[in-house]
RODO-2510 file (C-alpha; in nm, 4 decimals, decimal comma):
residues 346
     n   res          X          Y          Z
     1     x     3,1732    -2,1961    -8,8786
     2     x     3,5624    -2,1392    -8,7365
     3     x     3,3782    -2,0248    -8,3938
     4     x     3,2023    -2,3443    -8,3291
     5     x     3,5481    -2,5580    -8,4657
     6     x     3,7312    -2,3783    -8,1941
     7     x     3,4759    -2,3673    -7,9244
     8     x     3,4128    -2,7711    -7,9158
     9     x     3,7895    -2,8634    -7,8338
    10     x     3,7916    -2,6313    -7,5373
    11     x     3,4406    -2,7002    -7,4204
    12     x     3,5827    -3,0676    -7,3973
    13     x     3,9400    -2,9805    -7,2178
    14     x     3,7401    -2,7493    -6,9334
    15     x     3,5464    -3,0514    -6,9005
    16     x     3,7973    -3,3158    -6,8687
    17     x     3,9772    -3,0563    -6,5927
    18     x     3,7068    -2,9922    -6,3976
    19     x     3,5855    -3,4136    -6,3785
    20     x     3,9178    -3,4819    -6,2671
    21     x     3,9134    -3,2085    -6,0329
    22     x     3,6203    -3,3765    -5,8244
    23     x     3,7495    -3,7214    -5,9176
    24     x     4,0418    -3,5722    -5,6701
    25     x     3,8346    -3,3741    -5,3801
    26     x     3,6494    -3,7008    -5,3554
    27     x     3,9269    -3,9234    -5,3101
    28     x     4,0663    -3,6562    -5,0132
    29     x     3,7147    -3,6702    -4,8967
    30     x     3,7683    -4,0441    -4,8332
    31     x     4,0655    -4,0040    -4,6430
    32     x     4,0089    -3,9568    -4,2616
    33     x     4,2753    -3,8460    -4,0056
    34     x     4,3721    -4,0988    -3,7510
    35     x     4,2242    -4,0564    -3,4653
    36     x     4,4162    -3,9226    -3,1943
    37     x     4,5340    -4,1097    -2,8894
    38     x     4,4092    -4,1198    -2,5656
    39     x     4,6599    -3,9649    -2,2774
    40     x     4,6643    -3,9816    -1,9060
    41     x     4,6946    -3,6618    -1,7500
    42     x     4,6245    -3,4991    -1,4027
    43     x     4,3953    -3,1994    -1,4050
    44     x     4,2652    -2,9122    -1,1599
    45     x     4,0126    -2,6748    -1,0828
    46     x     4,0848    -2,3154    -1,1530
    47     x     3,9662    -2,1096    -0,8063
    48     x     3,9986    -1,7978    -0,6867
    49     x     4,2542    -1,7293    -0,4651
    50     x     4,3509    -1,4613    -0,1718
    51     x     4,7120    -1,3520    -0,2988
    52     x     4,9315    -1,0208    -0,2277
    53     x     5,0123    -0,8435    -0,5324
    54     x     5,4242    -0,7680    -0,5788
    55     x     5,6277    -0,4662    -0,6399
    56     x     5,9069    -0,4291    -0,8078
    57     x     6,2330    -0,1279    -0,7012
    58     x     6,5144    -0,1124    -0,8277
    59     x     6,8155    -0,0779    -0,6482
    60     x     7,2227    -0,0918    -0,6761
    61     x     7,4654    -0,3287    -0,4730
    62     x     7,6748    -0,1566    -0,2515
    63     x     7,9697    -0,2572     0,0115
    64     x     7,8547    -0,2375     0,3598
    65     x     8,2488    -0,1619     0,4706
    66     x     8,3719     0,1623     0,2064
    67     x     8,6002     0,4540     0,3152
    68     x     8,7620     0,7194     0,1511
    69     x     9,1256     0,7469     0,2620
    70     x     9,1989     1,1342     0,2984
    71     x     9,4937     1,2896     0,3877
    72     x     9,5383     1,4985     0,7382
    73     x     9,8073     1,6440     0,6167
    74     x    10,0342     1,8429     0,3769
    75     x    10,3091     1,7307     0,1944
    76     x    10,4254     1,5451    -0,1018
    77     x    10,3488     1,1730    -0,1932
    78     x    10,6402     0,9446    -0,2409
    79     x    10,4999     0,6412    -0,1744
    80     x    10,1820     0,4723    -0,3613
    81     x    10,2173     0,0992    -0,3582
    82     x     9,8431     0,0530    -0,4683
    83     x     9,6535     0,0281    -0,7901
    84     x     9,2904     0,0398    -0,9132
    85     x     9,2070    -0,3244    -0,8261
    86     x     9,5031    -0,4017    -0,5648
    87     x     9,3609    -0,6176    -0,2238
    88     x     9,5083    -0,5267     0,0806
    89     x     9,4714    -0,6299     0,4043
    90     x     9,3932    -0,4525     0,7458
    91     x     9,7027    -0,2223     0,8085
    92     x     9,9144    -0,2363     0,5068
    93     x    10,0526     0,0754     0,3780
    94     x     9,8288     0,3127     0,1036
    95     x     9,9820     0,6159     0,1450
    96     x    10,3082     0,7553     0,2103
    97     x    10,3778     1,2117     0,2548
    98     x    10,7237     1,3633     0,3243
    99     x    10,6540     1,6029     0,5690
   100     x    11,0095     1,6612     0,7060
   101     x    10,9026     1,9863     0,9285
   102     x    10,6440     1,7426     1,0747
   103     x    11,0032     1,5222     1,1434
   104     x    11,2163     1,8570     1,2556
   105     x    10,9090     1,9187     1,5294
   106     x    10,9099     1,5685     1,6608
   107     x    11,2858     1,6029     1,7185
   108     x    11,2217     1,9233     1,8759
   109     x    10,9601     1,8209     2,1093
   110     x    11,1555     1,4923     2,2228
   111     x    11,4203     1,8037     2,3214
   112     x    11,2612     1,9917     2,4602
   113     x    11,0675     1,6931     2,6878
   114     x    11,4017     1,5266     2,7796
   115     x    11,5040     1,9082     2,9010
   116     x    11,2109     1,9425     3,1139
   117     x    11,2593     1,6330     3,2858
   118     x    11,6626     1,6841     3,3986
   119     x    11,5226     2,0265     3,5191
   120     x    11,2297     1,8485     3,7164
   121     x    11,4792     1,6143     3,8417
   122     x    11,7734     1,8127     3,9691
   123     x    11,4814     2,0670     4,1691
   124     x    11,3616     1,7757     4,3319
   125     x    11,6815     1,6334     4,4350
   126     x    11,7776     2,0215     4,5794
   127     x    11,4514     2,0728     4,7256
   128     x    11,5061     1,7216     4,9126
   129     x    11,8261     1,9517     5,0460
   130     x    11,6053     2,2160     5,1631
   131     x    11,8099     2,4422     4,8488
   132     x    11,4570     2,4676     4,6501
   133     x    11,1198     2,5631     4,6862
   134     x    10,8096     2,3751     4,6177
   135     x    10,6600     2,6533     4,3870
   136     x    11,0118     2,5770     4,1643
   137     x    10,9486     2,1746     4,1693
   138     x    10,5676     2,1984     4,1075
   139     x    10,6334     2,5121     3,7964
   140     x    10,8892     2,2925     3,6381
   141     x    10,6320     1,9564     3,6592
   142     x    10,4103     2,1382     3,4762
   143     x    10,6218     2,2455     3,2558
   144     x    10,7330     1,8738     3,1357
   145     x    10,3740     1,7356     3,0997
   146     x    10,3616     2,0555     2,8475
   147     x    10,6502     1,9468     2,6813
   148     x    10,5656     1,5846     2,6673
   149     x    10,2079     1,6767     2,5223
   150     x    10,3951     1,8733     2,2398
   151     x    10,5900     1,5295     2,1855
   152     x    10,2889     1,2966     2,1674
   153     x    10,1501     1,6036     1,9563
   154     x    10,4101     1,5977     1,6964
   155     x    10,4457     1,1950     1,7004
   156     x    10,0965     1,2011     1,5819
   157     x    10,1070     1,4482     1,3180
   158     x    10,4194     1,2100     1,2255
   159     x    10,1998     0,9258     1,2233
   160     x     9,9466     1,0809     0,9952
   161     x    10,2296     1,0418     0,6841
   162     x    10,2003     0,7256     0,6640
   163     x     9,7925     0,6031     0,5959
   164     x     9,6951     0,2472     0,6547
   165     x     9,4525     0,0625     0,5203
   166     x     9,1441     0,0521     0,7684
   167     x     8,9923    -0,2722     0,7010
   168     x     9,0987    -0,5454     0,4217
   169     x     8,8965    -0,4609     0,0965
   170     x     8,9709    -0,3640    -0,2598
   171     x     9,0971    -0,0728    -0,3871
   172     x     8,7869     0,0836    -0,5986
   173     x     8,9452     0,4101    -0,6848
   174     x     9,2365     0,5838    -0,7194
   175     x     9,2627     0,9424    -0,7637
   176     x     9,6607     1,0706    -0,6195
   177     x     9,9793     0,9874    -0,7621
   178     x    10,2845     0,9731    -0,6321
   179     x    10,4453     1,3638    -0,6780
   180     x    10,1083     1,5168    -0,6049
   181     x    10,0626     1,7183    -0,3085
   182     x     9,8219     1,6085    -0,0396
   183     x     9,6332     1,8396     0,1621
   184     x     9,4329     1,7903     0,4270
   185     x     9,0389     1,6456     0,3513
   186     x     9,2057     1,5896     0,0043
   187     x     9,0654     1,2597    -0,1125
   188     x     9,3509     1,0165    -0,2245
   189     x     9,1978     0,6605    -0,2320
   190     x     8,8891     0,4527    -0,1969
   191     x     8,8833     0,1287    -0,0932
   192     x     8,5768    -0,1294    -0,0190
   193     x     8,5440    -0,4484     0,1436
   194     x     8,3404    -0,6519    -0,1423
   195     x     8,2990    -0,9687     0,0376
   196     x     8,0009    -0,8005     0,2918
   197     x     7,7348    -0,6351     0,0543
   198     x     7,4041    -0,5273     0,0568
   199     x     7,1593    -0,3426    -0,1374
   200     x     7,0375     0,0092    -0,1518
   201     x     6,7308     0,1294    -0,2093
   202     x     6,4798     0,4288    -0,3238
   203     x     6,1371     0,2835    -0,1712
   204     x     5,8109     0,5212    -0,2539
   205     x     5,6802     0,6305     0,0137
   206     x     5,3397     0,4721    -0,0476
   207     x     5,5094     0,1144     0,0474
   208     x     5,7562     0,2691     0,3392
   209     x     5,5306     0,1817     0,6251
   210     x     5,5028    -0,1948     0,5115
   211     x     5,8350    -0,2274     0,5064
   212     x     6,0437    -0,2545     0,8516
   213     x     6,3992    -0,3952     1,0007
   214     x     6,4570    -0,7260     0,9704
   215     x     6,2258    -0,8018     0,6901
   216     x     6,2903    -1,0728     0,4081
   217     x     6,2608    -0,9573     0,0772
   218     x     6,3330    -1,1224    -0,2866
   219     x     6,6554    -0,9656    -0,4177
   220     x     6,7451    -1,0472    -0,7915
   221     x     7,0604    -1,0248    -0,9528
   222     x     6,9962    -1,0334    -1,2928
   223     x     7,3647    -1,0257    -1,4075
   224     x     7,4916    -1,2885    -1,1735
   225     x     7,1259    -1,4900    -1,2912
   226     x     7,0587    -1,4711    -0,9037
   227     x     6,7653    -1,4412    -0,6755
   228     x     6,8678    -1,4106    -0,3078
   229     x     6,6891    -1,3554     0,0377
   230     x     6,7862    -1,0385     0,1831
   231     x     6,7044    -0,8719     0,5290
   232     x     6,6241    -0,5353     0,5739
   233     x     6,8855    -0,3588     0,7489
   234     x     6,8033    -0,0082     0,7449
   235     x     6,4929     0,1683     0,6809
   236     x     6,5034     0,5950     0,6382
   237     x     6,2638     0,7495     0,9513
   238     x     6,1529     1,0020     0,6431
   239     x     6,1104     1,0408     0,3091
   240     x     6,3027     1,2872     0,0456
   241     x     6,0339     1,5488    -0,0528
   242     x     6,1944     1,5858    -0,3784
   243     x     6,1448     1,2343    -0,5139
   244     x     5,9264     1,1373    -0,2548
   245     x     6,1426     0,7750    -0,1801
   246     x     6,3121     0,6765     0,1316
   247     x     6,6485     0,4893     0,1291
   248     x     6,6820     0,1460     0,2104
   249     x     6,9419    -0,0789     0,2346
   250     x     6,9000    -0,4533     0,2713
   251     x     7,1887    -0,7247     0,3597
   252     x     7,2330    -0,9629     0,1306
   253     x     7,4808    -1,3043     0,1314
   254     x     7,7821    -1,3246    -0,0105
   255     x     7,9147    -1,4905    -0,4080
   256     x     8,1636    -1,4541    -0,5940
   257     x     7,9819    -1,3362    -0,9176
   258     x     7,8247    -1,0431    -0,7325
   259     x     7,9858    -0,7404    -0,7572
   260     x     7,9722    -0,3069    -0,6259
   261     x     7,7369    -0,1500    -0,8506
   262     x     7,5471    -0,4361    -1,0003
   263     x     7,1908    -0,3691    -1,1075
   264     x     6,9529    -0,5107    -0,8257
   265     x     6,5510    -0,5857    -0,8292
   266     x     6,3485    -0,6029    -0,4825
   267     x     6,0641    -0,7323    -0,4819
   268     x     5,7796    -0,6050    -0,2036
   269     x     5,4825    -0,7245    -0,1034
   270     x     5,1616    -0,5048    -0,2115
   271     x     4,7828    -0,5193    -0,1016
   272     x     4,5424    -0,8508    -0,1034
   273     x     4,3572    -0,9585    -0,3208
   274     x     4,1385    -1,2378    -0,5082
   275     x     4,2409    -1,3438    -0,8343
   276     x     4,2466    -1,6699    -1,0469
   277     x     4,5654    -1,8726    -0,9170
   278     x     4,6655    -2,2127    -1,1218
   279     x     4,9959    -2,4329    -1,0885
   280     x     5,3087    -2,3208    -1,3256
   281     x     5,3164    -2,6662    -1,4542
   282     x     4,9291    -2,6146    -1,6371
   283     x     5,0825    -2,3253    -1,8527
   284     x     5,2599    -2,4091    -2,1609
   285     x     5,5078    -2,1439    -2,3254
   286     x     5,5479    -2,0823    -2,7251
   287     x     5,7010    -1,7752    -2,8209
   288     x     5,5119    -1,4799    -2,6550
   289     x     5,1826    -1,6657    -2,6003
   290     x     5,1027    -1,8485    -2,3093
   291     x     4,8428    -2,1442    -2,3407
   292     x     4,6479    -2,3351    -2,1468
   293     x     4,4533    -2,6899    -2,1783
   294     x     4,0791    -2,6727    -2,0396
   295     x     3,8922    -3,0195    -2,0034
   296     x     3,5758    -3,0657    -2,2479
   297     x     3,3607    -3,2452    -2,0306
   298     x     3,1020    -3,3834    -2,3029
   299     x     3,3664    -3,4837    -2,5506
   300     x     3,6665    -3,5779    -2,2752
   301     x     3,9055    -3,3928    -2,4447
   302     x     4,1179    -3,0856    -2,3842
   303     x     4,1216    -2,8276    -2,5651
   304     x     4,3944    -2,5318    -2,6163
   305     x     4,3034    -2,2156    -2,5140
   306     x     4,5509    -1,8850    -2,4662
   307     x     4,5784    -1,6830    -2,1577
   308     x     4,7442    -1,3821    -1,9981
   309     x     4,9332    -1,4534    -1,7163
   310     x     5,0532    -1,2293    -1,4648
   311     x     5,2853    -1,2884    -1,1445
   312     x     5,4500    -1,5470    -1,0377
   313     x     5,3600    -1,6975    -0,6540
   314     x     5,6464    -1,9939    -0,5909
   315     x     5,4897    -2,2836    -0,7802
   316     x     5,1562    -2,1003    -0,8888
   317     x     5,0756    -1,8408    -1,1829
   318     x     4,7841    -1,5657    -1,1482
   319     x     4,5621    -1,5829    -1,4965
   320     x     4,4701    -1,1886    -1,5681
   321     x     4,2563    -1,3527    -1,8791
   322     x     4,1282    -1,6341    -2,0674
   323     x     3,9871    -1,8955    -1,7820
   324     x     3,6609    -1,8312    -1,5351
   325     x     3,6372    -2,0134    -1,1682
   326     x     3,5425    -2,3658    -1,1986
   327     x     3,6596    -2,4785    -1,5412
   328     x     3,9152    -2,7916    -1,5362
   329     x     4,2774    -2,7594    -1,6504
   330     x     4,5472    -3,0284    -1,7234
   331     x     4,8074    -2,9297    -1,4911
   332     x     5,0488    -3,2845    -1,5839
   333     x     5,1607    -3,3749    -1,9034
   334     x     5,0396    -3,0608    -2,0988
   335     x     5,3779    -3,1367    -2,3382
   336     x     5,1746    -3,4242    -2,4661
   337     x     4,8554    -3,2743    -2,5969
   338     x     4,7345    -3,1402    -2,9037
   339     x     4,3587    -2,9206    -2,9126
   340     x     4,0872    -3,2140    -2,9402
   341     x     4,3030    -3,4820    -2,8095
   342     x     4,1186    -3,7561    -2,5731
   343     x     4,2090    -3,7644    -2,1968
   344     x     4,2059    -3,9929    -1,9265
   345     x     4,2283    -3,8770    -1,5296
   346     x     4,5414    -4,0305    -1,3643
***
């Protein structure tokens, strides 16, 4: 008796719910989208194309002018005008040594030569008188070209006290301070010219042959955001059994947001071969998909359709996946479409 009291009320509410349930679905069911509009684009047809695959190296920019300024010498420093970072120009001053024996032999020499010659000249003038011999005149000439050999001897080992820059470039390292003492080979300074660089290279040895002086390659900077043409400068006769690479060093032009040691990407030319080729402008980026619109030819519309994409050739892409030779692709105005929309050729 209480059962059936209670079960009528909700009998009726489920079906008051449900009626106005499909009272709703039908109304959505009435509603149709609008259609979509047509819109003019240009399309192509996807072929196979002959294309050389490309290799990527790595390499590091270097300065084609570098030295390391060494001392010849021994002494003390007590002059350093440089710093890490300093320019200088062709024949300014790096390094200054004391060396005062090096001083106390020049004197000694320039003595000793300036003897020699009042010798050589007062046995000439008294072999003129018939008061000297020949043998005397020609022993003493010999004797002053010895001495002024020691002289131009110890004017150079004066010279080598004071160390001049080599060629105008930046100061890249500095490793003596004034108060140390230099010895000869003893590395004091490093300076490179950073306005002539190039690019250095570990190519495999698999790609060495195809690679030979005065080739252009693709050179990318990627933290100056450039990509340069460089020429092949240098190419190793052999390659290092250890690693099995072969330096090589490519000249590159100059900017002023490349710099020594930047990271650098060279790009080589591998082997031929066929593969699907379409224009960049057909392939439309989101996120980490790359998508394509084919051409329906029944319905005249184009419809989306993802692909893999490999390398880039100048103003084509190769498709690794996702089209087959022949279809149609819109290739102009693909930033207009939407899957299903209508199309009209331009």
């Amino acid at each position: 008796m209480h059962w059936n009291k209670l079960f009528t009320p909700c009998l009726l509410g489920v079906s008051l719910i449900l009626f106005s349930g499909c009272s709703e679905q039908k109304k959505h069911e009435g509603r149709q989208a609008p259609p979509l509009e047509t819109v003019r684009v240009q399309i192509e047809e996807v072929v196979k194309e002959t294309a050389r695959s490309r290799i990527e190296v790595v390499g590091t920019l270097e300065a084609i002018e570098r030295a390391s300024i060494s001392a010849r010498i021994s002494g003390q420093i007590i002059e350093l005008p440089v710093v890490l970072g300093s320019q200088v120009n062709k024949g300014d001053l790096l390094v200054k040594i004391s060396a005062g024996e090096i001083s106390a032999k020049v004197l000694q020499a320039e003595a000793q030569l300036s003897q020699a010659r009042r010798n050589l000249e007062r046995e000439s003038k008294l072999q003129k008188q018939g008061a000297s011999t020949q043998e005397t005149v020609k022993s003493l000439r010999d004797t002053a070209r010895i001495a002024e050999a020691a002289f131009k001897e110890a004017r150079t080992m004066l010279d080598y006290t004071s160390i001049t820059a080599p060629f105008s470039g930046t100061v890249t390292k500095r490793i003596a301070n004034i108060g140390d003492l230099a010895s000869p080979g003893m590395v004091l300074l490093q300076i490179e010219n950073g306005e002539v660089l190039q690019v250095l290279a570990q190519i495999p040895e698999s790609l060495l042959l195809s690679v030979h002086k005065g080739d252009l390659l693709s050179v990318q900077i990627p933290a100056a955001s450039l990509e340069l043409t460089g020429e092949v400068a240098e190419v190793a006769p052999a390659a290092d059994p250890m690693s099995r690479t072969a330096p090589v060093k490519i000249n590159i032009p100059s900017g002023p947001d490349l710099r020594v040691g930047q990271f650098a990407r060279i790009g080589l030319r591998g082997r031929e071969e066929s593969t699907l080729m379409i224009a960049s402008s057909a392939v439309l980026a989101k996120g980490q998909m790359d998508m394509v619109f084919v051409l329906e030819p029944s319905t005249k519309t184009a419809r989306m359709r993802l692909v893999k994409t490999g390398v880039k050739y100048d103003a084509k892409v190769e498709v690794l996946s996702g089209l087959q030779p022949g279809e149609q692709i819109v290739v102009a105005g693909v930033e207009l479409l939407q899957d299903g929309q209508p199309i009209t050729l331009r």
